[in-house]
C-alpha positions in Angstrom: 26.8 15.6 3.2 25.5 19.1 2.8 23.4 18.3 6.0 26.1 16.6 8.2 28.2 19.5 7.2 25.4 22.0 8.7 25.3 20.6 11.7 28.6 19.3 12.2 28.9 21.6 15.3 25.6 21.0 17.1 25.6 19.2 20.2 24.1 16.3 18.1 26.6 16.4 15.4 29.3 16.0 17.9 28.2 13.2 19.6 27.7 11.2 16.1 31.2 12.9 14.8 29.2 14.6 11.6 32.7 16.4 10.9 34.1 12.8 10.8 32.1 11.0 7.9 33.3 10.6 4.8 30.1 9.5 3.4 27.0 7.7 3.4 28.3 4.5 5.0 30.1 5.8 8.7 26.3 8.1 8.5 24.8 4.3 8.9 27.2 2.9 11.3 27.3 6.3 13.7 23.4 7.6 13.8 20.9 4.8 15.2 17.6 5.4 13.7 15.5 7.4 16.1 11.8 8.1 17.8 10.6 11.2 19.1 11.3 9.8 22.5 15.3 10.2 21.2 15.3 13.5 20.3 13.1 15.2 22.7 15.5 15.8 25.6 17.2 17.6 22.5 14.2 19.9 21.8 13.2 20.4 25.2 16.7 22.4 25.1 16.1 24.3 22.1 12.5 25.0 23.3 14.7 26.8 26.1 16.3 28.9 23.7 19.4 26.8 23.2 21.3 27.4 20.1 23.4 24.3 18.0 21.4 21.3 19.5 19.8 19.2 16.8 19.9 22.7 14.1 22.6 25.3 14.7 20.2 28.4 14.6 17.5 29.3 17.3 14.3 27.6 16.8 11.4 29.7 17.4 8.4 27.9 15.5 7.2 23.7 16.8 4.5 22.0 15.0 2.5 20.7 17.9 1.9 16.8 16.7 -0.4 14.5 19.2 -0.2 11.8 17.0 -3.5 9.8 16.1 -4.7 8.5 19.4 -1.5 9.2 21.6 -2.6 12.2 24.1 0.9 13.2 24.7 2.1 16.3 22.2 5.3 16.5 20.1 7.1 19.4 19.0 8.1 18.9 16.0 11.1 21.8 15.2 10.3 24.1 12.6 13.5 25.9 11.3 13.9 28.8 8.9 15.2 26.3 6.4 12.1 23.5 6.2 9.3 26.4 6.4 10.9 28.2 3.3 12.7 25.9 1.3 10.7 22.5 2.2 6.9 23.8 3.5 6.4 26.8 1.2 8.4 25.4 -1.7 6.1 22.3 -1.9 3.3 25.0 -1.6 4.6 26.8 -4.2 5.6 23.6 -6.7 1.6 22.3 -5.8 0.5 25.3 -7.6 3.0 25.3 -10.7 2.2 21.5 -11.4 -1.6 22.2 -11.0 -1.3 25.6 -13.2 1.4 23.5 -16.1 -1.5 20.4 -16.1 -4.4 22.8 -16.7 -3.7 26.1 -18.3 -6.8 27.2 -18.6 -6.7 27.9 -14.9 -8.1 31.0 -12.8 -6.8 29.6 -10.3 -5.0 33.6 -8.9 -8.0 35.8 -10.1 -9.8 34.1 -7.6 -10.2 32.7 -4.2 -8.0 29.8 -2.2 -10.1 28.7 1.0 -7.8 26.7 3.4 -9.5 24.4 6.0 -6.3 24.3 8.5 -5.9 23.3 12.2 -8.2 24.0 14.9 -5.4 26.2 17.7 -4.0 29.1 16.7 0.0 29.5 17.8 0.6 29.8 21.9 3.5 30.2 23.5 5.5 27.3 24.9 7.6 30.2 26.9 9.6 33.9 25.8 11.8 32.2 23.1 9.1 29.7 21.4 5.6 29.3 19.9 3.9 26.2 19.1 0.3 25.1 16.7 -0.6 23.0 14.2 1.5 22.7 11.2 -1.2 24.6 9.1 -1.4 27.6 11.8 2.2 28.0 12.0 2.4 28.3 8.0 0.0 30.7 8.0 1.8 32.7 10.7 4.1 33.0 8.7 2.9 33.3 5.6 3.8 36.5 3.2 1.1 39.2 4.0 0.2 39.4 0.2 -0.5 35.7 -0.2 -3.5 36.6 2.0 -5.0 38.8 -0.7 -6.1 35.6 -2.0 -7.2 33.4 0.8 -10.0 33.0 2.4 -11.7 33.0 5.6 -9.4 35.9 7.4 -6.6 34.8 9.5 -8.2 35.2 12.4 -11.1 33.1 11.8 -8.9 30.0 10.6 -7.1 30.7 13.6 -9.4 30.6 15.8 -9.9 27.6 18.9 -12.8 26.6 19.3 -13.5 24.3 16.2 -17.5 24.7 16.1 -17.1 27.7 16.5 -15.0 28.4 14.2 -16.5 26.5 11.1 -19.5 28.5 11.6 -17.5 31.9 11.4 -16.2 29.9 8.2 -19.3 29.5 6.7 -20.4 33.0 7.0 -17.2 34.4 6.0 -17.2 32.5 2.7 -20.3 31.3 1.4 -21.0 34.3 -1.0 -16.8 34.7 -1.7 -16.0 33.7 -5.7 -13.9 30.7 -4.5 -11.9 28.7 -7.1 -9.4 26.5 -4.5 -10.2 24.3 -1.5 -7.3 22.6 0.4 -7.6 20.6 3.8 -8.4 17.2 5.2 -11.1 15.5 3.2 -13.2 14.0 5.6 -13.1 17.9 7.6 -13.8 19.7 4.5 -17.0 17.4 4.0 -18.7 18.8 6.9 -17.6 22.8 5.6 -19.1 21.7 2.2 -22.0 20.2 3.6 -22.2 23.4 6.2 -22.2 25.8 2.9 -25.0 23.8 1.5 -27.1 23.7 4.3 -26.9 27.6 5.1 -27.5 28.5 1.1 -29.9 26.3 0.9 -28.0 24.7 -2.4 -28.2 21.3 -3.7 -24.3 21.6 -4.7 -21.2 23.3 -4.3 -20.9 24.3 -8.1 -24.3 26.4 -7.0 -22.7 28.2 -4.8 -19.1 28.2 -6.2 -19.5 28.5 -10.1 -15.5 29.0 -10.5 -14.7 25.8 -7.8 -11.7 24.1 -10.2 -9.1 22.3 -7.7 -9.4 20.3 -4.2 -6.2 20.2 -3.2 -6.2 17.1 -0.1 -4.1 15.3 1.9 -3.9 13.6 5.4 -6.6 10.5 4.9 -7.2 9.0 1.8 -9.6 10.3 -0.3 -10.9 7.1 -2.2 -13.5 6.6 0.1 -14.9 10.1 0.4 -14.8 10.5 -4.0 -18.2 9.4 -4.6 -19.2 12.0 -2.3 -17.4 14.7 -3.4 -18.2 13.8 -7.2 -22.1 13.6 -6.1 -21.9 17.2 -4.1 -19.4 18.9 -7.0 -20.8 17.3 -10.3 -18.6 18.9 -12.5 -16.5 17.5 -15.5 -14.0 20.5 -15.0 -13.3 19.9 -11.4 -10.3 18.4 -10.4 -8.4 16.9 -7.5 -4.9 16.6 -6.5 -3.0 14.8 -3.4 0.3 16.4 -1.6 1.6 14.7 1.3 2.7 17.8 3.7 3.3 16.9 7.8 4.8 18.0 9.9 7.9 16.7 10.0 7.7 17.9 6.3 6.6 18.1 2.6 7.5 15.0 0.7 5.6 14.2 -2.4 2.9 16.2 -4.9 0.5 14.2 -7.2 2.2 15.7 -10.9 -0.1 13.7 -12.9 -4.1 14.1 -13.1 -3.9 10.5 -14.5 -2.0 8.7 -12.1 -3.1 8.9 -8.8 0.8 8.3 -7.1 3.0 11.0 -6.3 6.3 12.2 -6.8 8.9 12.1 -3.9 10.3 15.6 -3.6 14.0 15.2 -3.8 14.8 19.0 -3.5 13.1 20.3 0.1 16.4 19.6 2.4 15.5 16.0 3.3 17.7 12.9 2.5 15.1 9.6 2.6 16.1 6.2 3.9 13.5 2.9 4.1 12.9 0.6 6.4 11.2 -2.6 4.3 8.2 -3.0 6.6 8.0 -7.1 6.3 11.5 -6.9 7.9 11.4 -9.1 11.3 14.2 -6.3 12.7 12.4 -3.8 11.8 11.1 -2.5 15.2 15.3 -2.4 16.4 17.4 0.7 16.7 19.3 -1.0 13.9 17.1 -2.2 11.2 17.9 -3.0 7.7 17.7 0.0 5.6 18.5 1.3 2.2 19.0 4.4 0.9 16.5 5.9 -2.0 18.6 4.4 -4.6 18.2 0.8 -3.5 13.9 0.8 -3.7 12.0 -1.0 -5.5 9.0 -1.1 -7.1 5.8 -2.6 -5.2 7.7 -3.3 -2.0 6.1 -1.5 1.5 8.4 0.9 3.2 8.3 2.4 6.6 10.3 5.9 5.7 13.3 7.7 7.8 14.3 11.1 7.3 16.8 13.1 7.6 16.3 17.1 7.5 16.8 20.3 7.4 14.7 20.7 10.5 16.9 18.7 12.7 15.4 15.2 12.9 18.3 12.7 12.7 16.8 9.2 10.7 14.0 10.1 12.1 10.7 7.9 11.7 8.1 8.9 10.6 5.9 6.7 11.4 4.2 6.3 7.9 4.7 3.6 5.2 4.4 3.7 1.3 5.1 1.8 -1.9 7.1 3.2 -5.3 5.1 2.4 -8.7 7.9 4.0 -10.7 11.8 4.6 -10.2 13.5 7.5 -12.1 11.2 9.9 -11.4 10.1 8.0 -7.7 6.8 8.1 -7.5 4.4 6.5 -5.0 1.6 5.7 -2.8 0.7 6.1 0.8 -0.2 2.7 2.0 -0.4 3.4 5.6 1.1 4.0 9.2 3.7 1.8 10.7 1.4 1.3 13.7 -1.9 1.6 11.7 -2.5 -1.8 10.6 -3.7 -5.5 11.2 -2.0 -8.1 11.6 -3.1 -10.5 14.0 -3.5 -13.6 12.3 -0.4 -13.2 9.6 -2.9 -11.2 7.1 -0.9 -8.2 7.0 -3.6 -5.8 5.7 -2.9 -1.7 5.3 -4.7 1.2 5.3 -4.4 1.3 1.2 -5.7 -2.3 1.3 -8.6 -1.0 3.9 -9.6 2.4 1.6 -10.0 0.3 -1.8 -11.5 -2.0 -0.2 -14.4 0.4 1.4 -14.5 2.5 -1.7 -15.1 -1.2 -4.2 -18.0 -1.9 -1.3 -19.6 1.4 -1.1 -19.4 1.3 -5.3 -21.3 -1.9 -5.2 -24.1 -1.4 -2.8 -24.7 2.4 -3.6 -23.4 3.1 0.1 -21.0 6.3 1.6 -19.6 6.7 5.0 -18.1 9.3 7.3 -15.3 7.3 9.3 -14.7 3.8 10.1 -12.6 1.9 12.2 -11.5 -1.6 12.5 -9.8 -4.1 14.5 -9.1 -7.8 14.8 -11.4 -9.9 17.3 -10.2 -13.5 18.7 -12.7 -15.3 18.9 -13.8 -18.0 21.8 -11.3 -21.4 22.1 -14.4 -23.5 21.0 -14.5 -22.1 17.9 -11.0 -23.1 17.7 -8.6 -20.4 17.9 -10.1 -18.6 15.2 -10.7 -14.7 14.6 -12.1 -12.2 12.4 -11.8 -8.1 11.7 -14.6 -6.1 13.3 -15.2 -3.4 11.4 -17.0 0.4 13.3 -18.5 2.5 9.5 -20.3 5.2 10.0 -22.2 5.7 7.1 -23.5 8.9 5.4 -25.9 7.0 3.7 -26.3 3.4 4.5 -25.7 0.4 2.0 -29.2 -1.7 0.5 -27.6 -4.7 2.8 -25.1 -4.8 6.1 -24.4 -8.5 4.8 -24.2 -7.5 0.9 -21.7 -4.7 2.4 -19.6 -6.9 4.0 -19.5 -9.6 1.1 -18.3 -7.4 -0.9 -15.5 -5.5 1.4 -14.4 -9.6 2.5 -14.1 -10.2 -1.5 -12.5 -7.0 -2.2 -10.0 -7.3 0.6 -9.1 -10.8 -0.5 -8.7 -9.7 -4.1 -6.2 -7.1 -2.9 -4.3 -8.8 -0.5 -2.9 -12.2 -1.0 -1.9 -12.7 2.9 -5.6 -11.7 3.8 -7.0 -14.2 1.0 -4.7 -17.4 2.2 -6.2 -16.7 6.1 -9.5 -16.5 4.2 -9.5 -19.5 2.3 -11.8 -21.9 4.0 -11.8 -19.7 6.8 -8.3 -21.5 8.2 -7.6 -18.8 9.7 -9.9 -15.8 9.7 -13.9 -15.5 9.4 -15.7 -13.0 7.5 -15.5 -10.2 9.2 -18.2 -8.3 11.1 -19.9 -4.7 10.1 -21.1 -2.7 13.1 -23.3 0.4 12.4 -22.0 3.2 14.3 -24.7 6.4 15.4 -24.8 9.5 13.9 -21.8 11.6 15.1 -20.6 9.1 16.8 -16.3 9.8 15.6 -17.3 13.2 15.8 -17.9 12.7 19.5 -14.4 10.4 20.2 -12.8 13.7 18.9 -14.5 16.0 21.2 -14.4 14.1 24.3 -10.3 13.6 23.5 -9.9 17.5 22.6 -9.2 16.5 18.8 -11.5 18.2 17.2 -9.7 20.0 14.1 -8.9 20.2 10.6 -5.5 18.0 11.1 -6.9 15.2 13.7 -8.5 11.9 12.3 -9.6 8.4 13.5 -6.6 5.9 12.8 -8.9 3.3 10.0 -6.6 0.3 11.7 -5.5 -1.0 14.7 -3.6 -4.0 16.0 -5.2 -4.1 19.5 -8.7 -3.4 20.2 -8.2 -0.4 22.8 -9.8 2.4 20.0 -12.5 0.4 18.4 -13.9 -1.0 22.6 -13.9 2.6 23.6 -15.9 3.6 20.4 -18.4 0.3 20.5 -19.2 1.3 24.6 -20.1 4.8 23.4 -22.0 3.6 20.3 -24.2 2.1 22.5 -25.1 5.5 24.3 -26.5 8.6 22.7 -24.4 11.9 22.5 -26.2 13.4 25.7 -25.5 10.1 27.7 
């Protein structure tokens, strides 16, 4: 209500009559659940300078969003009241938790490096500026906050991502760092940068006072073993936040559970769409309100914020362990699955199911991708996933590897397991070895190379993983 009140006057709260509602109820029956193709005739117009239109003050800031694979940008509004009290407050509330679970901290006598975006803010025109989420939070971070971060702001601002992470490395290699935060698989190659220009075997050589990775935007299950191999360190820790840039939502509050807790405070009311729903592609799908979850059940999430975005989806689904405090798991994006042949399988399913493999035959990989492959009518109708790993350092067996993702994946999903079973549906599926470099490249070629850009792990159609395989075939210089 405090929201609809807000905005009652903008040019989107009048054509939903916000000054009308009376509650929760007319919100559902008025405002359709919307797509950034909804709203963005409505932010073209504050990008113009227009004031009351989806937020009723002028909107200076955008956190420039291209999606996973999609080329097309989004400007995602940033207003005065989700940088402060949603952005920085989950900044701020990462930091208490992580100083109230270990007290023995030194965590603000030393260094914080942050591994953000790869462009620095641009103008869109006179009256608006655009970057990654990360690059517009450090724009406008407090001056004295930059007393303890590392590299300078114009190096982590800079363009040109090679660039860039070499100016990194030299800029921070003989700092006294204490903090990381950034992507996982992006801060692998920093650490791995560090190492090779100190000439270290690991990072605790280099940084005797590391204590924290704070990480977010992949999982990190597949990337531990590497991180515990190149930091071997009973005192270091790690701890997930889920900041995008639609928003902050969640902070891992507990070293020993690896779920977070939804953020109830930041200016966003939370809605959720079950995700097994048949409607739940339709402008009016079944939804609930957070007090209607339950446990163990996927969701695709809806917001509603202070930065404007009306039941917005976000594109990303999770699953509540606990009610009263919520806590929960990322399990995937709404468009980053497979489900071809009724097997319904996630990202979460995906990431255990690569980390149990890797575990088992002493492998670790870079990226991976996979998709599902219909096989020929005379091997009746059937399929399999084709899986695209990139592997840091590759597994005893390819076949071994893939027995033990196929076992793992059928433990951990029931739907999978049932297409498995006597291969009525779906075959074991298929490992490629991908080249050196070879995601590395897919970024470049598409301009994604950055600290906030990734490889979607799933798809539903084989457009990704067939571009990938053609240029898996060809070295980097072809």
């Amino acid at each position: 209500m405090q929201l609809l009140r807000t905005a009652g006057n903008t040019a989107w709260g009048k054509q939903y009559g916000f000054r009308e509602m009376s509650g929760y109820r007319t919100f559902c029956e008025r405002v359709p659940v919307s797509a950034y193709e909804d709203l963005q005739p409505f932010i073209t117009r504050m990008i113009n300078g227009e004031r009351n239109i989806l937020w009723p003050s002028l909107v200076r800031w955008y956190a420039k969003s291209s999606g996973t694979t999609n080329d097309r940008s989004k400007y995602i509004p940033v207003t005065c009241e989700i940088l402060k009290k949603c952005h920085y407050k989950g900044g701020f509330d990462t930091v208490a938790l992580y100083m109230h679970n270990h007290p023995e901290t030194q965590f603000f006598s030393k260094k914080g490096l942050i591994l953000g975006g790869s462009h620095s803010p641009s103008p869109l025109n006179k009256k608006a500026h655009c970057g990654d989420l990360s690059a517009v939070l450090l724009q406008n971070l407090n001056s004295l906050v930059n007393l303890a971060r590392v590299p300078c702001k114009e190096i982590i601002l800079m363009d040109e991502w090679e660039d860039k992470m070499k100016a990194i490395v030299d800029n921070t290699w003989n700092k006294d760092v204490a903090s990381l935060s950034g992507i996982p698989s992006w801060m692998l190659v920093l650490i791995k940068a560090i190492l090779k220009k100190t000439g270290k075997e690991t990072l605790h050589d280099v940084w005797p006072n590391l204590e924290v990775f704070f990480h977010g935007g992949v999982g990190f299950e597949p990337y531990r073993h590497q991180y515990e191999k190149l930091i071997p360190s009973a005192k270091m820790h790690y701890m997930e936040t889920y900041n995008a840039s639609e928003g902050f939502f969640g902070i891992q509050d507990d070293p020993a559970d690896k779920s977070m807790l939804l953020m109830l405070d930041y200016g966003i009311f939370y809605e959720f769409i079950p995700a097994d729903d048949p409607a739940a592609d339709d402008r009016h799908p079944a939804i609930i309100p957070l007090g209607e979850v339950k446990t163990g059940v996927n969701y695709a999430m809806v917001i509603t914020t202070a930065g404007g975005l009306w039941r917005y989806r976000i594109g990303d689904t999770i699953r509540f362990t606990s009610l009263f405090p919520h806590k929960f798991v990322i399990t995937g994006r709404t468009k980053h699955f497979i489900n071809a042949f009724g097997e319904e399988l996630m990202v979460d399913n995906a990431e255990k199911g690569i980390h149990k493999a890797c575990l088992l035959t002493g492998a670790t990989i870079r990226a991976y991708t996979a998709a599902p492959l219909f096989l020929l009518d005379s091997e009746q109708g059937k399929g399999r996933h084709q899986w695209l790993i990139e592997f840091e350092k590759p597994p005893r067996s390819i076949d071994e590897f893939t027995t033990h993702l196929d076992n793992a994946l059928r433990q951990l999903n029931s739907d999978y397991d049932a297409k498995r079973y006597k291969e009525i549906a779906l075959r074991q599926p298929e490992i490629i070895p991908a080249r050196e470099n070879l995601f590395f490249d897919w970024l470049k070629k598409h301009n994604k190379l950055g600290g906030q850009h990734k490889i979607p792990p799933l798809s539903n159609n084989r457009d990704l993983i067939n571009e990938l395989i053609e240029m898996n075939r060809t070295s980097p210089s072809e």
